[in-house]
MMTF fields as JSON, N, C-alpha, C and O atoms, coordinates in Angstrom:
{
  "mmtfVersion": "1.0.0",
  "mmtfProducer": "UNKNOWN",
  "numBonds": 335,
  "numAtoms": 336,
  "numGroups": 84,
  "numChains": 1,
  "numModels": 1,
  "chainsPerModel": [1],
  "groupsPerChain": [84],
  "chainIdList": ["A"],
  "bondAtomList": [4, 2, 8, 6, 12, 10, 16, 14, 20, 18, 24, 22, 28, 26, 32, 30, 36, 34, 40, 38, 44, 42, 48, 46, 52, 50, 56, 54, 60, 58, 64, 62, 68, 66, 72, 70, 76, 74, 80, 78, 84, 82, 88, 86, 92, 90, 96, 94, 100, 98, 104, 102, 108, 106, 112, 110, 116, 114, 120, 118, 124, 122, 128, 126, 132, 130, 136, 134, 140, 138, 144, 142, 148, 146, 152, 150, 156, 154, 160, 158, 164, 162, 168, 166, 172, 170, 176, 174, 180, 178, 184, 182, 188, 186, 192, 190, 196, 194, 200, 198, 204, 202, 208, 206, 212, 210, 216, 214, 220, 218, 224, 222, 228, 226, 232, 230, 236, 234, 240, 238, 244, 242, 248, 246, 252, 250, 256, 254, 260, 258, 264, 262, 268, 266, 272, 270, 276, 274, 280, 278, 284, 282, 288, 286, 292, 290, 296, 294, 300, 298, 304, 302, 308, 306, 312, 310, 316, 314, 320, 318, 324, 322, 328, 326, 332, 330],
  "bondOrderList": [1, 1, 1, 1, 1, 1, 1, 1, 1, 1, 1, 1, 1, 1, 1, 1, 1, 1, 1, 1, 1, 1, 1, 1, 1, 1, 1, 1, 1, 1, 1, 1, 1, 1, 1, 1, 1, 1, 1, 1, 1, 1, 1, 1, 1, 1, 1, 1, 1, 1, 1, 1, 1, 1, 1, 1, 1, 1, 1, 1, 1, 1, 1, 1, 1, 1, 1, 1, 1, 1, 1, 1, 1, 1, 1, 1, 1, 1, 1, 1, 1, 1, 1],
  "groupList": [{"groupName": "UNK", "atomNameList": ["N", "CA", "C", "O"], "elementList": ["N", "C", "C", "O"], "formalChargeList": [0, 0, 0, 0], "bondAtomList": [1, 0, 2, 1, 3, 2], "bondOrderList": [1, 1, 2], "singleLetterCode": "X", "chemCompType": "L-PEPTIDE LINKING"}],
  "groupTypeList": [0, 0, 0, 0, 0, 0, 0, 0, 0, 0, 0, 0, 0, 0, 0, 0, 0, 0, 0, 0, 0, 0, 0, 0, 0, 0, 0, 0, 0, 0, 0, 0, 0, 0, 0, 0, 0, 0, 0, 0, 0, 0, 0, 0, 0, 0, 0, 0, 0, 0, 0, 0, 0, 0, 0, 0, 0, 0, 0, 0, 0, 0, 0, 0, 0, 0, 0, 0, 0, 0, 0, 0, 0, 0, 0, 0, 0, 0, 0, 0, 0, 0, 0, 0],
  "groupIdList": [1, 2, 3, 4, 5, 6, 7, 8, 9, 10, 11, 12, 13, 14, 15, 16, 17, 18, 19, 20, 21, 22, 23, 24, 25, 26, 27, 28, 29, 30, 31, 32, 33, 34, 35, 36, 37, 38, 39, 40, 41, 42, 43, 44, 45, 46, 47, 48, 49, 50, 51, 52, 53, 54, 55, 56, 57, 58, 59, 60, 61, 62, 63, 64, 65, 66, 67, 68, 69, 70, 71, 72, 73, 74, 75, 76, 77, 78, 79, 80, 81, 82, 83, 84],
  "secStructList": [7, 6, 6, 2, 2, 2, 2, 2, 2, 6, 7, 3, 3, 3, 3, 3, 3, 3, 6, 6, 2, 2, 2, 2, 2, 2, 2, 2, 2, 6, 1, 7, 3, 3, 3, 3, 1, 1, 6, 6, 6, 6, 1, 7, 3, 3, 3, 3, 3, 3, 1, 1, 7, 7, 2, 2, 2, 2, 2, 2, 2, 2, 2, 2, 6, 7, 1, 1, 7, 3, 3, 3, 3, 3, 3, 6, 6, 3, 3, 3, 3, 3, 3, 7],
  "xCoordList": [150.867, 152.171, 152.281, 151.416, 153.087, 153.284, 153.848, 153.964, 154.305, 154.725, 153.116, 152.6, 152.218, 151.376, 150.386, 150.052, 150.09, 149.354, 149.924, 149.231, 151.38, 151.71, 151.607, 151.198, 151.878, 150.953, 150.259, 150.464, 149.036, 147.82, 147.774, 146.85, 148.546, 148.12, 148.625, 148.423, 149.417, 149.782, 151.508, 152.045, 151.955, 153.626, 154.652, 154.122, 155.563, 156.396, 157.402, 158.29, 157.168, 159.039, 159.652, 159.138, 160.738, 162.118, 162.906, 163.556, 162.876, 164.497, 165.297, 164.96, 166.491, 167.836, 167.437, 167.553, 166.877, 166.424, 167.551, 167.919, 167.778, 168.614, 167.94, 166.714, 168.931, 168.565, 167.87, 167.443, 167.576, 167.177, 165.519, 164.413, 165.877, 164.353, 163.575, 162.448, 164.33, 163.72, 163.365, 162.819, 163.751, 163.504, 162.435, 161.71, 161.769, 160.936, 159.257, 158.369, 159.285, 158.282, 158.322, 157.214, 159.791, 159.737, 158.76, 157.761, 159.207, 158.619, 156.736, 155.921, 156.797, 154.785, 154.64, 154.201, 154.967, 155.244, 154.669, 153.811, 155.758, 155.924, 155.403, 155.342, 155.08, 154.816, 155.922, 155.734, 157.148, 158.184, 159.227, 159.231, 159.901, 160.806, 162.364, 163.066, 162.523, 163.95, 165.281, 165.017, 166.659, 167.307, 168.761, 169.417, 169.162, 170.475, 171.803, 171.769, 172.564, 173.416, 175.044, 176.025, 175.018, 175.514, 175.159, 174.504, 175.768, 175.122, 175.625, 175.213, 176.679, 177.19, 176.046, 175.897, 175.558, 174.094, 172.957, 172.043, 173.199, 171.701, 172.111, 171.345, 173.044, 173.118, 173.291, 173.473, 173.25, 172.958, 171.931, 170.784, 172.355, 171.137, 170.76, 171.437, 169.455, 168.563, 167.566, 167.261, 167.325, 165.983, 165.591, 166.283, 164.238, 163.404, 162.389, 161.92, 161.922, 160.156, 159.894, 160.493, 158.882, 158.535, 157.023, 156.156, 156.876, 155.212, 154.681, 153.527, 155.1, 154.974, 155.696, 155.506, 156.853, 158.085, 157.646, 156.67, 158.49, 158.545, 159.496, 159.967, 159.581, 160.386, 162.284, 163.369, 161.837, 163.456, 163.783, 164.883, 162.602, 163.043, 163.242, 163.992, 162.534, 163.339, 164.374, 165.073, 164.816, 166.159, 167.421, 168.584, 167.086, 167.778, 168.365, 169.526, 167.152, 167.217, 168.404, 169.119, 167.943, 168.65, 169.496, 170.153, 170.212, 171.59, 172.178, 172.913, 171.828, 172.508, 172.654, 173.833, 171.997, 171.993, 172.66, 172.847, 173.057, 173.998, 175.407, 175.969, 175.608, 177.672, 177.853, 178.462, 177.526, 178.079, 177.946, 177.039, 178.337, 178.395, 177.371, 177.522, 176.204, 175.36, 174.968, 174.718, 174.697, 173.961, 172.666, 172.701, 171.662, 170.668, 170.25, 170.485, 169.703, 169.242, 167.955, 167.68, 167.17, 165.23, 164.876, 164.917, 164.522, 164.175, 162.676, 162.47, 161.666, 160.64, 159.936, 159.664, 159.733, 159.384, 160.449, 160.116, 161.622, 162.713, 163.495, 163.438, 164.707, 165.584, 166.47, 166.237, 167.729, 169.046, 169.818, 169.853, 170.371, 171.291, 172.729, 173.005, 173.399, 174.805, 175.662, 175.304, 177.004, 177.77, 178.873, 179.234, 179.349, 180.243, 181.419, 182.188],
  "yCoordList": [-76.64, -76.71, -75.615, -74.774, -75.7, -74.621, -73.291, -72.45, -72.903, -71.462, -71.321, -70.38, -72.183, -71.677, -71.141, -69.957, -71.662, -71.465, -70.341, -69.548, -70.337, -68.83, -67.926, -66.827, -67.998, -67.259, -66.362, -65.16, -67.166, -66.878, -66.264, -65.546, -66.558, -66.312, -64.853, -64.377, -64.319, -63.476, -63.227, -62.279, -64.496, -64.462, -64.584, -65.172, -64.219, -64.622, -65.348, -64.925, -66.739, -67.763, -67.918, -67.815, -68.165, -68.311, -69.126, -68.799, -70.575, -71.209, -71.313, -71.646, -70.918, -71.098, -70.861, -71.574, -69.367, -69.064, -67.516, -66.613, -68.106, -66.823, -66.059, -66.145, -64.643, -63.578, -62.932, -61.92, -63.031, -62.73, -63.659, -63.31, -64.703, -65.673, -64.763, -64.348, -64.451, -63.805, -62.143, -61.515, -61.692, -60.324, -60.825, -60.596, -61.222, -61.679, -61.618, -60.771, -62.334, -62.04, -61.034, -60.811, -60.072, -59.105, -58.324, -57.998, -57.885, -57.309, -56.991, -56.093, -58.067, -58.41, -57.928, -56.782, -58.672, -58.351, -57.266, -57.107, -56.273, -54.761, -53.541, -52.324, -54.308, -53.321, -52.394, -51.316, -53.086, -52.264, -53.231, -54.416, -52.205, -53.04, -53.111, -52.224, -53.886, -54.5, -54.27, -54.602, -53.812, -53.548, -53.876, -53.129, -55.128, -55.646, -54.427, -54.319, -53.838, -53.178, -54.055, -53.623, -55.297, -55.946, -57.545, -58.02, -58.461, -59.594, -60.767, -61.923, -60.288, -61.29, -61.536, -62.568, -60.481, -60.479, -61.006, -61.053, -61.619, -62.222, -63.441, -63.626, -64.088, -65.466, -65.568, -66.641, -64.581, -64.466, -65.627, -65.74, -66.283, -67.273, -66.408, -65.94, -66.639, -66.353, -67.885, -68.924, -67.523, -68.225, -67.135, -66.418, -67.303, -66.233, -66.641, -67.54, -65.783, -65.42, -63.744, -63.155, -63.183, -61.869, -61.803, -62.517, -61.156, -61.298, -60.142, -60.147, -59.028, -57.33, -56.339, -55.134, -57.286, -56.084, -55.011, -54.934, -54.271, -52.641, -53.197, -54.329, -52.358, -52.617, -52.39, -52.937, -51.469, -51.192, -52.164, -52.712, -52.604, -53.308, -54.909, -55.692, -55.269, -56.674, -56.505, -57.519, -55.531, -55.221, -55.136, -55.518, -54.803, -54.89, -55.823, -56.178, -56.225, -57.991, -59.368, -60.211, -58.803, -59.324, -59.101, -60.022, -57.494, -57.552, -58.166, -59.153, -57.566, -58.511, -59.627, -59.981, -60.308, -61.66, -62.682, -63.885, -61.703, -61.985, -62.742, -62.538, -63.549, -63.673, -62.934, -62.116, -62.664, -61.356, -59.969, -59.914, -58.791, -57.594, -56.901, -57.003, -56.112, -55.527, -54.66, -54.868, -53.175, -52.208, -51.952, -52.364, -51.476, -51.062, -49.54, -48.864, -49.15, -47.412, -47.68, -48.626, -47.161, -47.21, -45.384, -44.349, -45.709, -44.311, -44.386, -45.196, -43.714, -44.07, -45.518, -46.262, -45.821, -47.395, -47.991, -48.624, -48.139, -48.55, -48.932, -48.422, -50.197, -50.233, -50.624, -51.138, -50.345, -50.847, -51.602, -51.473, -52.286, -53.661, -53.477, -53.328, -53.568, -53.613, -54.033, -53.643, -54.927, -55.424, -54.373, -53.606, -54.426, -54.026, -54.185, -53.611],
  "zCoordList": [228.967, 229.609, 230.653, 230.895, 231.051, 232.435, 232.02, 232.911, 230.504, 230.157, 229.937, 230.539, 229.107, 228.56, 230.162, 230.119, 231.036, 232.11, 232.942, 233.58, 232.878, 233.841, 232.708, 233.084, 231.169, 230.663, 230.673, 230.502, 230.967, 230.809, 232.641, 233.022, 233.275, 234.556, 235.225, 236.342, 233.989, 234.037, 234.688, 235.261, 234.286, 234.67, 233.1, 232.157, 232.98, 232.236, 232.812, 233.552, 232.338, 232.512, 231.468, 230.355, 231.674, 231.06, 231.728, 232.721, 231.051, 231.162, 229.883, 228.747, 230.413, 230.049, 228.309, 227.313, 228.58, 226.873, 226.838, 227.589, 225.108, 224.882, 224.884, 224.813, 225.009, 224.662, 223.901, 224.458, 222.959, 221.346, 221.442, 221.03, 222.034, 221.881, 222.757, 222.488, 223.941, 225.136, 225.092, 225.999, 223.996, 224.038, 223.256, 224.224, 222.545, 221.534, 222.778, 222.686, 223.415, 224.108, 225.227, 225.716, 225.986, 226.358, 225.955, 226.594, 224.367, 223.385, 223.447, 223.236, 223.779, 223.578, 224.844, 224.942, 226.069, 227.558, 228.249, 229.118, 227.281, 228.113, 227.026, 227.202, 225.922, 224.562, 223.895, 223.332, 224.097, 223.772, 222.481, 222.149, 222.104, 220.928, 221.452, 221.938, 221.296, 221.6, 220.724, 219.569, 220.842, 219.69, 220.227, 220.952, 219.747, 219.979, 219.228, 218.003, 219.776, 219.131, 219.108, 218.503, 219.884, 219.582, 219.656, 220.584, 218.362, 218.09, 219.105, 219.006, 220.218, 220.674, 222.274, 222.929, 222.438, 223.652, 223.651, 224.474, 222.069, 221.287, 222.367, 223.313, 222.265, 223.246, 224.553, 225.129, 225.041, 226.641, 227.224, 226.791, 228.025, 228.146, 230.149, 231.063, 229.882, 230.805, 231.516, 230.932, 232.717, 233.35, 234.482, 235.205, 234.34, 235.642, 235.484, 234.786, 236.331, 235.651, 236.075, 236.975, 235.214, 235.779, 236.18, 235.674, 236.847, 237.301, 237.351, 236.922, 237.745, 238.145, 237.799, 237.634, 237.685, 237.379, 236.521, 235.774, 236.763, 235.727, 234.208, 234.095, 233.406, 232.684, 233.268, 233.066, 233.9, 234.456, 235.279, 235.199, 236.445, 237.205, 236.609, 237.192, 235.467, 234.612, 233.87, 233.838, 233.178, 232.943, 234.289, 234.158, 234.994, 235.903, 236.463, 236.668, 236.716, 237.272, 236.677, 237.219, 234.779, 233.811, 234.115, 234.601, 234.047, 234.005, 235.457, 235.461, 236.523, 237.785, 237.508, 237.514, 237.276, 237.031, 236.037, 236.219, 234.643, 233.552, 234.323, 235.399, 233.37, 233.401, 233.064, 233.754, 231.912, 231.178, 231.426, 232.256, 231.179, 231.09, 230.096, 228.879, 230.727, 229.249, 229.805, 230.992, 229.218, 229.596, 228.928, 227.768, 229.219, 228.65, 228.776, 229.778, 227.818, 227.443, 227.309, 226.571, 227.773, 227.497, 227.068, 227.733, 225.573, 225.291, 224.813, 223.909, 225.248, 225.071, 224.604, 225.546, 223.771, 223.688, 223.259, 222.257, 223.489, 222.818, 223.649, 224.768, 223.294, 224.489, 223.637, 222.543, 224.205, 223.359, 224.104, 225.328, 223.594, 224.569, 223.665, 222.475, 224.822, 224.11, 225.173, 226.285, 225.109, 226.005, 226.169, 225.277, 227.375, 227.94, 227.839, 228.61]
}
C-alpha cells in the first residue's frame, strides 16, 4: 500500500488519523515517547506527511494546523501534549 512504500521510503503519512494512533508511530519515527496530559487531544484528527522534519518542526506543523488548541513541552526524549 502506499503508507507501507512511503514507509519504507522514508516518509511518514497520515490521513485523518487521531492523535493517539498518530503519536504511536511519531514515537518509532523520532525515537521519542509521547505523553497525553490530557485525554481530550487523544482525538485530534490529523493528515500530513513528514519526510525531514525535526521533531520541533512536526510538532509545530501539528499544532498550526490543529482546529484545536495544544501546546507541546519536549524534555529530553519526552514530549507532553496538553490542550489549551
Amino acid at each position: 500500500t502506499e503508507k507501507e512504500v512511503k514507509w519504507k521510503d522514508g516518509k511518514l503519512i497520515f490521513r485523518n488519523e487521531n492523535f493517539e494512533d498518530l503519536s504511536i508511530k511519531m514515537e518509532r519515527w523520532y525515537d521519542m515517547k509521547i505523553h497525553f496530559k490530557d485525554d481530550k487531544i487523544k482525538n485530534y484528527k490529523f493528515t500530513g506527511v513528514f519526510d525531514k522534519e525535526t521533531i520541533n518542526e512536526a510538532f509545530e506543523a501539528l499544532r498550526l494546523s490543529s482546529q484545536q488548541s495544544f501546546k507541546y513541552d519536549i524534555v529530553f526524549r519526552d514530549i507532553y501534549l496538553e490542550s489549551k
